[in-house]
C-alpha positions as a Markdown table, in Angstrom:
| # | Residue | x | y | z |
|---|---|---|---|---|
| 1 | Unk | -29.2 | 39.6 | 8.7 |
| 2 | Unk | -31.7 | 38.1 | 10.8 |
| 3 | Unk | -35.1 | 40.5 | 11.2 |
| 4 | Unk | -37.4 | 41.4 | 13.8 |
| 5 | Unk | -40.3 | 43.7 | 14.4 |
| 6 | Unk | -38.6 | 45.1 | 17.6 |
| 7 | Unk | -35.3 | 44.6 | 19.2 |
| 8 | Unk | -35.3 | 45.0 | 23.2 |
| 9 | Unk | -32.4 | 45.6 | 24.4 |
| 10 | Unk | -31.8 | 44.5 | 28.2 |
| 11 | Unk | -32.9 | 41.3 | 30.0 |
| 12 | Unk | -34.0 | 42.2 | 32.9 |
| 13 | Unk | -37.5 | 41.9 | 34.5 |
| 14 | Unk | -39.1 | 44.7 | 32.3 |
| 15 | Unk | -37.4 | 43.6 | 29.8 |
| 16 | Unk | -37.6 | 40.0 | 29.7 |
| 17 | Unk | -41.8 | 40.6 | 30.5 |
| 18 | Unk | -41.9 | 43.1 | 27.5 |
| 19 | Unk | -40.4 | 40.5 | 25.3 |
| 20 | Unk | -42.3 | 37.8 | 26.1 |
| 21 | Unk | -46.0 | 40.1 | 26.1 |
| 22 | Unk | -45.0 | 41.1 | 22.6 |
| 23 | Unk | -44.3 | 37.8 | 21.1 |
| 24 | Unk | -47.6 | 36.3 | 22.9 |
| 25 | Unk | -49.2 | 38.4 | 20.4 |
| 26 | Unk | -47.1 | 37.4 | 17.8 |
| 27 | Unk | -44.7 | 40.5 | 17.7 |
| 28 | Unk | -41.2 | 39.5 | 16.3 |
| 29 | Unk | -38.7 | 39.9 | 19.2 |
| 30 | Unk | -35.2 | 40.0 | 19.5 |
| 31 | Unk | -33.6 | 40.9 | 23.1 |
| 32 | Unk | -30.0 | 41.2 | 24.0 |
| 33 | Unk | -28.4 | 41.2 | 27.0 |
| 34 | Unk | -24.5 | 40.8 | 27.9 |
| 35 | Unk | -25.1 | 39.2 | 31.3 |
| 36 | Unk | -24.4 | 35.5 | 31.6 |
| 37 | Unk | -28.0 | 34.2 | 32.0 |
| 38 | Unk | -27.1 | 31.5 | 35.2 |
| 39 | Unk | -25.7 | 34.7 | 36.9 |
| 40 | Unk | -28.7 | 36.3 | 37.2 |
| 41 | Unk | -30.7 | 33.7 | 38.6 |
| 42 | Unk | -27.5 | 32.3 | 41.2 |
| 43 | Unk | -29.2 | 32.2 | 44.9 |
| 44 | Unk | -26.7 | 35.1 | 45.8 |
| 45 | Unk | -27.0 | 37.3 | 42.9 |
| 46 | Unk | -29.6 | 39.5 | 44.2 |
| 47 | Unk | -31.2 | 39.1 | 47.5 |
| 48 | Unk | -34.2 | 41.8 | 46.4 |
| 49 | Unk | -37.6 | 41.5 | 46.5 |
| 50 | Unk | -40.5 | 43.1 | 44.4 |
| 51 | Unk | -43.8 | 44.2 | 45.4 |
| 52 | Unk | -45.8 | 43.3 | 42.8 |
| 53 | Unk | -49.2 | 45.3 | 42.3 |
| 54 | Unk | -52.5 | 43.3 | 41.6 |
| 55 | Unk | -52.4 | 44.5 | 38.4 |
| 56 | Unk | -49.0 | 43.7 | 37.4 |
| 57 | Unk | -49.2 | 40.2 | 38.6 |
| 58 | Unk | -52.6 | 40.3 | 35.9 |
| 59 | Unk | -50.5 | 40.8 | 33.4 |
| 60 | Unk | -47.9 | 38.0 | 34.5 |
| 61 | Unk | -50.9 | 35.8 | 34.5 |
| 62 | Unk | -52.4 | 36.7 | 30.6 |
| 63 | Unk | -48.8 | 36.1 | 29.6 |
| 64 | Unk | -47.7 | 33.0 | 30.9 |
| 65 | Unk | -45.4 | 34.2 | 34.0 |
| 66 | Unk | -47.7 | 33.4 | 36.8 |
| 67 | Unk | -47.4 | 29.9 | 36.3 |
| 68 | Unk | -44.2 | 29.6 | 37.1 |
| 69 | Unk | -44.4 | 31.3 | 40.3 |
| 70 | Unk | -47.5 | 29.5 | 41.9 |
| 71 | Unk | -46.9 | 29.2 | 45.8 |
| 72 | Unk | -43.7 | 31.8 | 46.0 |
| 73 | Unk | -45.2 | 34.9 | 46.6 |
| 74 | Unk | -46.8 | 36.1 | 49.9 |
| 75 | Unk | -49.8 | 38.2 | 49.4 |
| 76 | Unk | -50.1 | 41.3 | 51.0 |
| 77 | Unk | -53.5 | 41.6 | 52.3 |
| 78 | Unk | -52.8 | 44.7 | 54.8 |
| 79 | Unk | -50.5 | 47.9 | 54.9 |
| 80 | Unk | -49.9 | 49.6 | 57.7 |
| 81 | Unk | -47.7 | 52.9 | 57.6 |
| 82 | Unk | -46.7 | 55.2 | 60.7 |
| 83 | Unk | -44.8 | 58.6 | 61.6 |
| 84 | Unk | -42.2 | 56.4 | 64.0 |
| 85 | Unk | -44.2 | 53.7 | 66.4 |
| 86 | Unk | -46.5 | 57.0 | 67.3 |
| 87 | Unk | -50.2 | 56.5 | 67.1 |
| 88 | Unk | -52.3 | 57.4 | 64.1 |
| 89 | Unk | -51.4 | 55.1 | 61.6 |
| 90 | Unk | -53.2 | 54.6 | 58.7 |
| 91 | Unk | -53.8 | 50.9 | 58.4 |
| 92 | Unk | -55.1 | 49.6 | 54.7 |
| 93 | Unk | -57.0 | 46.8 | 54.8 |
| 94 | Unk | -59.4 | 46.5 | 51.8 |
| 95 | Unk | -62.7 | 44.5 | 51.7 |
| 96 | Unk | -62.8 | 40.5 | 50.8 |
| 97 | Unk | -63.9 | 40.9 | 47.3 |
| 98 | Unk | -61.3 | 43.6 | 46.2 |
| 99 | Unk | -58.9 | 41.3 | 46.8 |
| 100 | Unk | -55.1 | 41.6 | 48.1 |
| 101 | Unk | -53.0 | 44.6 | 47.1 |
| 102 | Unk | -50.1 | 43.1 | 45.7 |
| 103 | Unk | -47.7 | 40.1 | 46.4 |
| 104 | Unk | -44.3 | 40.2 | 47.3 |
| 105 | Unk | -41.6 | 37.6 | 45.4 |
| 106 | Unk | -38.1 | 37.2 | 45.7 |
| 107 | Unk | -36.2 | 39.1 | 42.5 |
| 108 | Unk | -34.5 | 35.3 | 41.9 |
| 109 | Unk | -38.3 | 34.0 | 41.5 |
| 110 | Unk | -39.6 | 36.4 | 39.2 |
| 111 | Unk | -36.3 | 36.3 | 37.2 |
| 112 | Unk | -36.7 | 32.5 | 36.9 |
| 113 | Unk | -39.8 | 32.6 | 35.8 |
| 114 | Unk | -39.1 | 34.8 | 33.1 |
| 115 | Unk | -36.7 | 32.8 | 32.0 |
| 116 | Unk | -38.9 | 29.5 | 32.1 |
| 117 | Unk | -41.9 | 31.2 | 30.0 |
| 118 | Unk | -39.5 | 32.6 | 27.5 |
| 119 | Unk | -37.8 | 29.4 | 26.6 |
| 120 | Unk | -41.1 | 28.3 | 25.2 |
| 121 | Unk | -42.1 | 31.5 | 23.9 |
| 122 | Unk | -42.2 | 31.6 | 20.0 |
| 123 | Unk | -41.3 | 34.6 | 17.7 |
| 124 | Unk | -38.8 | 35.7 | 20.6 |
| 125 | Unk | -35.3 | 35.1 | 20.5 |
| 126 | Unk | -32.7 | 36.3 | 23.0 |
| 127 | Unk | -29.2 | 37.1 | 22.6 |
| 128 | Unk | -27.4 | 36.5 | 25.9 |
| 129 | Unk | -25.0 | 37.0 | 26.6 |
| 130 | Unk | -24.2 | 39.1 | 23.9 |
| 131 | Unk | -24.1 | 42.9 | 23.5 |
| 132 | Unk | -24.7 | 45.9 | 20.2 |
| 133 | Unk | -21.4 | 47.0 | 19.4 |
| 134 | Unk | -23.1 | 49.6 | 17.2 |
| 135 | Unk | -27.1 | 50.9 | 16.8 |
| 136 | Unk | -27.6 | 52.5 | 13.6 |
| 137 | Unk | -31.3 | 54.4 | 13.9 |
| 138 | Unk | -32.9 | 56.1 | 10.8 |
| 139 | Unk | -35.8 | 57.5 | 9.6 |
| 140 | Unk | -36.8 | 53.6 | 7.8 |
| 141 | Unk | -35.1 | 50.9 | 10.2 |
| 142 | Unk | -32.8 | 49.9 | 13.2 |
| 143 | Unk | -29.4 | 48.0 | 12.7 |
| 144 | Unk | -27.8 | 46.3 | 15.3 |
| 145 | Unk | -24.4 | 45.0 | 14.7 |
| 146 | Unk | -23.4 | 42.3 | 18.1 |
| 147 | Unk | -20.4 | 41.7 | 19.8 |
| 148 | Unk | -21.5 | 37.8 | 18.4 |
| 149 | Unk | -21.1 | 38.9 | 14.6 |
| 150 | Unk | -25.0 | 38.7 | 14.1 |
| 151 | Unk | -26.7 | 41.6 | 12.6 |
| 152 | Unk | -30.5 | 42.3 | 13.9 |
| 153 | Unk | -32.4 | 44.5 | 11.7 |
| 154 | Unk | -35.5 | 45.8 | 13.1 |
| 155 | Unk | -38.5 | 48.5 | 12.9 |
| 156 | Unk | -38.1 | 49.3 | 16.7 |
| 157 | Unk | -35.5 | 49.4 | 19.1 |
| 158 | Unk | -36.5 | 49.5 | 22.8 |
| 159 | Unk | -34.2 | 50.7 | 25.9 |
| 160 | Unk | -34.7 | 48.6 | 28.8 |
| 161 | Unk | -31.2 | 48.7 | 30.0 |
| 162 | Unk | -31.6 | 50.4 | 33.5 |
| 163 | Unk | -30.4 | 53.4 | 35.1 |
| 164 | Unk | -27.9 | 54.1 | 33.1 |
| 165 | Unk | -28.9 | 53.6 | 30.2 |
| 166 | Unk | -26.2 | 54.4 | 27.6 |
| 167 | Unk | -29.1 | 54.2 | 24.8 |
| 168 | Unk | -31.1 | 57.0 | 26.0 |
| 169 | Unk | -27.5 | 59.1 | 26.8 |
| 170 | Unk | -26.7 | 58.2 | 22.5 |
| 171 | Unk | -30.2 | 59.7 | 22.0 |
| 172 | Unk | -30.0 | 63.1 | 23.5 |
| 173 | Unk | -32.7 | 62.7 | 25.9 |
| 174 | Unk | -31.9 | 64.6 | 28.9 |
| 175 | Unk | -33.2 | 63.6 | 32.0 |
| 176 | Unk | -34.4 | 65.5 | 35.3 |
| 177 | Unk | -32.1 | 63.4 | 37.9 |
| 178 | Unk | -30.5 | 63.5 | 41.6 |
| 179 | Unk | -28.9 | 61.4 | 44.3 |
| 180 | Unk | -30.7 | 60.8 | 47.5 |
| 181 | Unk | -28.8 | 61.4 | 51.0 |
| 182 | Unk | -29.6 | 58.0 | 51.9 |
| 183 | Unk | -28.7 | 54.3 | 51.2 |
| 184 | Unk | -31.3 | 51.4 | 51.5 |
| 185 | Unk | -29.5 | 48.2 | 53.2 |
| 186 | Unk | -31.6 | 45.4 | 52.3 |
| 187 | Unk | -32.7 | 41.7 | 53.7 |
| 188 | Unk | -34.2 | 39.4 | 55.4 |
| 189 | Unk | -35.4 | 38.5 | 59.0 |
| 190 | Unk | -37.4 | 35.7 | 60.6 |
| 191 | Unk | -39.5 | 36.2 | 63.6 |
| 192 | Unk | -41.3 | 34.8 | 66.1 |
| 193 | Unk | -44.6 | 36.8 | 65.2 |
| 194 | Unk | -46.6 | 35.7 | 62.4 |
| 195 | Unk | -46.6 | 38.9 | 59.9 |
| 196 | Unk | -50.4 | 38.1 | 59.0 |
| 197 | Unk | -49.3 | 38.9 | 55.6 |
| 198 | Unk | -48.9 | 42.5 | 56.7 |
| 199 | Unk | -46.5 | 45.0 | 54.9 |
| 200 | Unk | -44.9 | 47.8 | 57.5 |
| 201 | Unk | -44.1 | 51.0 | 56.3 |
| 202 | Unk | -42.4 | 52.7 | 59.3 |
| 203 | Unk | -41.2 | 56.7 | 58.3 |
| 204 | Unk | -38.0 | 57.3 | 60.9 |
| 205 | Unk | -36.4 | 61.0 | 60.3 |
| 206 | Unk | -33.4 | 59.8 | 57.9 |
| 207 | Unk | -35.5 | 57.4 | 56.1 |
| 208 | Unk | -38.4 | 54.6 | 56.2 |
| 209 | Unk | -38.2 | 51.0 | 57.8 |
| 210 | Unk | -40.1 | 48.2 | 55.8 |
| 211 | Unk | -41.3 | 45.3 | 56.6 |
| 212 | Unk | -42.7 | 43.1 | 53.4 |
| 213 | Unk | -44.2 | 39.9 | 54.2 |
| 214 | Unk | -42.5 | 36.4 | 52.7 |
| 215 | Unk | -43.1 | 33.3 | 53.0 |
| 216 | Unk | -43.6 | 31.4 | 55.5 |
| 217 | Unk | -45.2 | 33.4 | 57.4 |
| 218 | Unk | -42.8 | 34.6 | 60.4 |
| 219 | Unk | -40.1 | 36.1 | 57.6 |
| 220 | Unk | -40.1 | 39.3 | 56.3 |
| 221 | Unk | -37.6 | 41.2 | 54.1 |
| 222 | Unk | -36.1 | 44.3 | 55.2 |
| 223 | Unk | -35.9 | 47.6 | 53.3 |
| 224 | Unk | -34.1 | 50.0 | 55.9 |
| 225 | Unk | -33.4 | 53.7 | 54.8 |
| 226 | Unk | -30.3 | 55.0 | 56.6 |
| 227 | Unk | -28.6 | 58.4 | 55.8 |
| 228 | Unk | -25.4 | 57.6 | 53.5 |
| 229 | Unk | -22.7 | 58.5 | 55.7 |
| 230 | Unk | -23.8 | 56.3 | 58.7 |
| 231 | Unk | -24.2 | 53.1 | 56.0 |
| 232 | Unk | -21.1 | 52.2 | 56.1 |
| 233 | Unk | -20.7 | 52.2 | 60.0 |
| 234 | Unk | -24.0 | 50.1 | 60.0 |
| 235 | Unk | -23.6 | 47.6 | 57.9 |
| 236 | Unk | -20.1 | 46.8 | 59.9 |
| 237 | Unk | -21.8 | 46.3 | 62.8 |
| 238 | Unk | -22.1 | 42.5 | 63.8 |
| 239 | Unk | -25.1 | 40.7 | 63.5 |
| 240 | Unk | -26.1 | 40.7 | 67.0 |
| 241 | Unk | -25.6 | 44.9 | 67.0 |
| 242 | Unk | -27.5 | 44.7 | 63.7 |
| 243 | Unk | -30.4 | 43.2 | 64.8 |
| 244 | Unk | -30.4 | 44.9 | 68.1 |
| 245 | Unk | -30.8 | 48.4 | 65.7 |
| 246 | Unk | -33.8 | 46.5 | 63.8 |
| 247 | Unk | -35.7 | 45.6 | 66.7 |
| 248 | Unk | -35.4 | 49.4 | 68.1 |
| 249 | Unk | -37.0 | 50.8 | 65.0 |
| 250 | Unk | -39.5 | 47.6 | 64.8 |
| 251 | Unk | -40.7 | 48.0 | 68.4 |
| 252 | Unk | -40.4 | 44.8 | 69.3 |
| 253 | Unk | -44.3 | 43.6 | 68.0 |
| 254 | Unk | -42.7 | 40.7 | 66.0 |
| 255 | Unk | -41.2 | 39.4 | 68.8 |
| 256 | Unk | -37.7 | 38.2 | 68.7 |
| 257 | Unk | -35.7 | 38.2 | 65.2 |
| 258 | Unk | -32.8 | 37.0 | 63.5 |
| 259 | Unk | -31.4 | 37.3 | 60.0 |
| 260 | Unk | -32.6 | 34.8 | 57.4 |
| 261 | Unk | -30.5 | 36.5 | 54.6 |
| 262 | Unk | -27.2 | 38.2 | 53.5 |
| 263 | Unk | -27.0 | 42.3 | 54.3 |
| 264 | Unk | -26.7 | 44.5 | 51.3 |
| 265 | Unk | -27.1 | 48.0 | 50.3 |
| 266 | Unk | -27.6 | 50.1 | 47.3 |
| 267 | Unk | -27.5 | 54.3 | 47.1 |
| 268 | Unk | -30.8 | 55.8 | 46.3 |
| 269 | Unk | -31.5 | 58.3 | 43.4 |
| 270 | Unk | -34.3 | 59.6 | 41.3 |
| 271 | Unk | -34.1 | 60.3 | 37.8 |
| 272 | Unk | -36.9 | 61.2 | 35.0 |
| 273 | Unk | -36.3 | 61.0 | 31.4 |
| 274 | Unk | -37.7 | 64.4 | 29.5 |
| 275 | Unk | -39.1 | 62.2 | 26.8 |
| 276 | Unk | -39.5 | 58.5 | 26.4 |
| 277 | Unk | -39.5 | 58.2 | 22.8 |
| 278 | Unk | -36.7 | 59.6 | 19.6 |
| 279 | Unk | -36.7 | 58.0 | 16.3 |
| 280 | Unk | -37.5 | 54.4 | 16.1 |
| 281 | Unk | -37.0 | 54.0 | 19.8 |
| 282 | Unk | -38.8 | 54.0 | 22.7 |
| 283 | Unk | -37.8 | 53.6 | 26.7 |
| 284 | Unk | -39.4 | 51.3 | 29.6 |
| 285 | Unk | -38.8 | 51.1 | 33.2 |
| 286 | Unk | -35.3 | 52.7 | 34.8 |
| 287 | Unk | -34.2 | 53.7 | 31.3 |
| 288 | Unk | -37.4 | 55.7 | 31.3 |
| 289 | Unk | -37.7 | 57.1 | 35.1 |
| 290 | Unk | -36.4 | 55.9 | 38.7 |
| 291 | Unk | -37.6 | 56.0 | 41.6 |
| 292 | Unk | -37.2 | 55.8 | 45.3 |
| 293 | Unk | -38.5 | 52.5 | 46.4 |
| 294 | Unk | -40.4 | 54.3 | 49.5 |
| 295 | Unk | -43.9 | 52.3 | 48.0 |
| 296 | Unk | -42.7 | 49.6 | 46.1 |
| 297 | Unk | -43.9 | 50.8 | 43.0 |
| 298 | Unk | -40.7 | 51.3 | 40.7 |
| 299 | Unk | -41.0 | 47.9 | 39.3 |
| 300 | Unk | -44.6 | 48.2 | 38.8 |
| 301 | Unk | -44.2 | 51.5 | 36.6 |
| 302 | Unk | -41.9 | 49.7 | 34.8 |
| 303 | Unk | -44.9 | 47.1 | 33.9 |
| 304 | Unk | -46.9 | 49.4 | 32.9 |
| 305 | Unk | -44.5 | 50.5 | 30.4 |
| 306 | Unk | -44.3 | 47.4 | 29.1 |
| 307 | Unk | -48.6 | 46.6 | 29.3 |
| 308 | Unk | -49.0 | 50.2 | 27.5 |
| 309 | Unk | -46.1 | 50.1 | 25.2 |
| 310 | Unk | -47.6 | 46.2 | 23.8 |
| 311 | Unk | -51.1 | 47.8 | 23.7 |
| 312 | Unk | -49.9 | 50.4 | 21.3 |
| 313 | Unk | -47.8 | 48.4 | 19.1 |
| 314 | Unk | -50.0 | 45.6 | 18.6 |
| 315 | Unk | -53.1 | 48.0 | 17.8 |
| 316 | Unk | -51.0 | 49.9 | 15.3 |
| 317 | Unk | -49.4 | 47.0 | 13.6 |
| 318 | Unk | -53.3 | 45.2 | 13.1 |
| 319 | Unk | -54.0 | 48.4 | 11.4 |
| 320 | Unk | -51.0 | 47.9 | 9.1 |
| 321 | Unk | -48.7 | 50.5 | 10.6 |
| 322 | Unk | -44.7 | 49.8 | 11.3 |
| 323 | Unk | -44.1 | 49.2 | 15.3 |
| 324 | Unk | -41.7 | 52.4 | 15.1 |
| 325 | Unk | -44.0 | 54.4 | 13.3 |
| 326 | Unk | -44.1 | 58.1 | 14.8 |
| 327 | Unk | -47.4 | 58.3 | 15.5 |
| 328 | Unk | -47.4 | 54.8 | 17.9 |
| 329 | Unk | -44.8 | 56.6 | 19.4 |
| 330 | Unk | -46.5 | 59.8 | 20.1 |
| 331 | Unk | -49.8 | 57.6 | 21.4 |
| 332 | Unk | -46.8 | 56.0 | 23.9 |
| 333 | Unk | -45.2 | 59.0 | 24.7 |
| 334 | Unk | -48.7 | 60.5 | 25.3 |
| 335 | Unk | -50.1 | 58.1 | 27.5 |
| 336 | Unk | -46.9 | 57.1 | 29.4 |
| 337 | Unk | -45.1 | 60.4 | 29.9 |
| 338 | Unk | -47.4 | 62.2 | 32.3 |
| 339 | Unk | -48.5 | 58.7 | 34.1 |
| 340 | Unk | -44.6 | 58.3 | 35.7 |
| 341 | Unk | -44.0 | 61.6 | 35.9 |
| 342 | Unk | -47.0 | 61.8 | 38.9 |
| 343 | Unk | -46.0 | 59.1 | 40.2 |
| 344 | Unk | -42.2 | 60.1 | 40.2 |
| 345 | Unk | -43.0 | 63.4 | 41.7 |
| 346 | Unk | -45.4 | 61.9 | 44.3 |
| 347 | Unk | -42.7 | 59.1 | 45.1 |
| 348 | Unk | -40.3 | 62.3 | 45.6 |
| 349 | Unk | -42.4 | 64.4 | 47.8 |
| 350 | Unk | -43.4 | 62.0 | 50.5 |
| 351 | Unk | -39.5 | 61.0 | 50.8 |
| 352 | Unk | -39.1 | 64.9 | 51.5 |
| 353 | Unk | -42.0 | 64.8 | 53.8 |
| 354 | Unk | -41.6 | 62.7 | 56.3 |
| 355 | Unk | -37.9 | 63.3 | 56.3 |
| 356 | Unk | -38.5 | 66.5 | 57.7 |
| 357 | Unk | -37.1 | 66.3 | 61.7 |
| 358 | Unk | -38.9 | 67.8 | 64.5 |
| 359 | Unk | -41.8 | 67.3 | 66.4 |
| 360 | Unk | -44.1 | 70.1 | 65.5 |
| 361 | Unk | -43.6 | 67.9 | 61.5 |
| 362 | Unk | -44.0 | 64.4 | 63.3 |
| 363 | Unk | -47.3 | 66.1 | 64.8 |
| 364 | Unk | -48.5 | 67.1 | 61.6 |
| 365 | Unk | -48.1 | 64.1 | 59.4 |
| 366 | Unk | -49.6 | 61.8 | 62.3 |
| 367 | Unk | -52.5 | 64.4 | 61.7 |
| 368 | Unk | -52.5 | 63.9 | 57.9 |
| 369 | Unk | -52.4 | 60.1 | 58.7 |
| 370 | Unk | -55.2 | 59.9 | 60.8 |
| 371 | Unk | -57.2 | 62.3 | 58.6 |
| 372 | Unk | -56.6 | 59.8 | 55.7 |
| 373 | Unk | -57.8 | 56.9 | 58.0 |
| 374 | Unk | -61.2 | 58.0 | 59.1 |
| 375 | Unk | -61.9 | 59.3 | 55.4 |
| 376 | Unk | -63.0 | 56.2 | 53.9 |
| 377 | Unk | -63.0 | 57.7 | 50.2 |
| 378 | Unk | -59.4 | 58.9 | 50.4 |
| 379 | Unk | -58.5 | 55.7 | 51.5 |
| 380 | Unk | -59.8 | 53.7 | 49.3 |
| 381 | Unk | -57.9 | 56.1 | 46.5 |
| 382 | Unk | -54.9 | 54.9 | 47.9 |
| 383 | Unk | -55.2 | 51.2 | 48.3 |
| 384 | Unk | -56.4 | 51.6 | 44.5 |
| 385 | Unk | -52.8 | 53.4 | 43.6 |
| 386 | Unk | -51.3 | 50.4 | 45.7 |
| 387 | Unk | -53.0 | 47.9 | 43.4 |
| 388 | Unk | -52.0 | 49.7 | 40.3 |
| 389 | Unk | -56.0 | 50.1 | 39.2 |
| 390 | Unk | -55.6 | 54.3 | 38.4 |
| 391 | Unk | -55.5 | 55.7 | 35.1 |
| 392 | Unk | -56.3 | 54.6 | 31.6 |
| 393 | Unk | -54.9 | 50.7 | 32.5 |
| 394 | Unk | -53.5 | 49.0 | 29.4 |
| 395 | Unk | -55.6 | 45.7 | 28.7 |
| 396 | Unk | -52.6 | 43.5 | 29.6 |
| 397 | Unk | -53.1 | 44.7 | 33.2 |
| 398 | Unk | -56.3 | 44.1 | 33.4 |
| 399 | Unk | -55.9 | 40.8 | 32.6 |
| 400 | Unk | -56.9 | 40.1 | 29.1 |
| 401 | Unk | -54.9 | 40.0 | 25.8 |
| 402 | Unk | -54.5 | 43.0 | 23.2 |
């Protein structure tokens, strides 16, 4: 039987972060995934990319990530979001010394890295691919029993498996969830206008257009919102027809385009978890809540899962407390729960909102946008929610250690 402080269980980019934050501070972690580990980093596997908040890439920095992924991100330094190609935008463009907003990287880039910092990470030790072919929880441990033969026994088991998370489904935790009527066909374009490291949020009745800035500089990944029962007509059109569509909803103020990636789509769907904690256990990113990606900040939430979930762990456990001790979980619970449920909600309502069809609508939110724009203190609220600096931040995303 091999022991850990706290077993994670799922790979992926919450996952893999949490893991390697909590054995930087000398947490002993085991995480298990059953996908093959060169499939998830294959040039095709995921042609995705991640907005990631100032404050999350803080955190990548304190723990070791950001090295690996020195000159692949593009910086976004402006964000510009519209009611259609309409006037009154509101145009973000914060001053010199706050710094950029975020930085958008490939999925591949970020998943690479993770991989690269862990192999050098001690106390962590992954499992992959390899899978819990039974979780026994109880009042004074974890058990894990693995499809490998190994047995994992551990004070805290952690659900980072996604969406569907069969963990949180064997816990009883019911969640608040629904499909959107729309499907996101995702990626990438080159252009002959320099993007200016510009992100374009472009609200169309039947979903938003984005435009996130890549590298180099005239390429920019797609995000393109589409009811669901006109994606599969759309994504069968050729490329030329394709990119004819694009330009309509871009305006034509990159100049000419053409795909500089493989087209893909996903359905979209929110769902909240009504707790994020049971006995011994505790969720993080899509186990926890999803999203609609309409501002880039479901990966981001996920981070701070991870940045608050580490913070209260490795303060309890320099106190002398077990990591799945009930009251660490009820300081988690406390400080996460309400957090993602804001966010979630607000995520939710401006979907609904500028979905609504009509002019007398379109009129009214390019009022609301304009409003924002000329009130300096309102604006500066949000470019503050785009950076991730709201709220009680955990210290991992400011960047410094626990």
């Amino acid at each position: 039987m091999q022991r850990f402080d706290v077993v994670i269980l799922g790979a992926g980019l919450v996952g893999l972060t949490l893991g390697i934050a909590l054995s930087r501070h000398g947490v002993r972690t085991a995480v298990i995934d059953p996908a093959e580990p060169l499939s998830q980093t294959a040039p095709g596997f995921d042609g995705r990319v991640s907005a990631i908040s100032s404050t999350s890439y803080a955190m990548l920095s304190a723990i070791g990530v950001a090295d690996h992924l020195a000159g692949k991100g593009c910086p976004i330094d402006r964000i510009w979001v519209s009611d259609g190609l309409e006037p009154g935008a509101l145009d973000f463009v914060p001053d010199a010394e706050d710094g950029v907003m975020g930085t958008m990287f490939p999925n591949r880039d970020l998943r690479l890295a993770l991989a690269e910092t862990a192999k050098g990470a001690d106390n962590l030790t992954i499992f992959q691919p390899d899978r819990a072919t039974h979780v026994d929880r109880t009042a004074d441990c974890v058990t894990l029993t693995l499809a490998s033969g190994a047995t994992l026994h551990g004070a805290l088991l952690v659900a980072a498996e996604g969406r569907n998370s069969p963990t949180r489904e064997a816990a009883g935790i019911r969640t608040t969830k629904w499909q959107y009527k729309h499907t996101a066909m995702v990626t990438a374009i080159d252009h002959d206008v320099p993007h200016a490291n510009t992100a374009y949020e472009i609200f169309y009745v039947g979903g938003p257009f984005a435009l996130l800035p890549m590298q180099p500089g005239t390429r920019s990944a797609v995000v393109w919102t589409v009811p669901t029962d006109q994606a599969p007509a759309m994504l069968k059109l050729s490329e030329r027809a394709w990119l004819a569509e694009a330009q309509k909803r871009i305006g034509g103020f990159l100049g000419e385009i053409s795909l500089a990636g493989p087209r893909s789509s996903y359905p979209l769907g929110f769902h909240h978890a009504a707790r994020i904690t049971d006995t011994r256990l505790a969720l993080v990113g899509d186990s926890a809540h999803a999203i609609h990606p309409i501002a880039g900040q479901g990966l981001n939430l996920g981070f701070r899962d991870a940045a608050a979930l580490v913070e209260v762990l490795v303060d309890g456990m320099r106190l002398g407390l077990d990591p799945g001790d009930a009251q660490l979980l009820a300081r988690y619970q406390r400080w996460r729960g309400l957090d993602s449920m804001m966010t979630s909600v607000a995520m939710d309502g401006l979907v609904r909102l500028f979905d609504v069809p009509g002019k007398l609508p379109s009129l009214v939110r390019r009022a609301g946008l304009a409003a924002v724009q000329r009130t300096t203190p309102l604006k500066n609220r949000f470019m503050a929610e785009a950076r991730g600096q709201s709220g009680a931040l955990p210290r991992l995303l400011t960047g410094e250690m626990v």
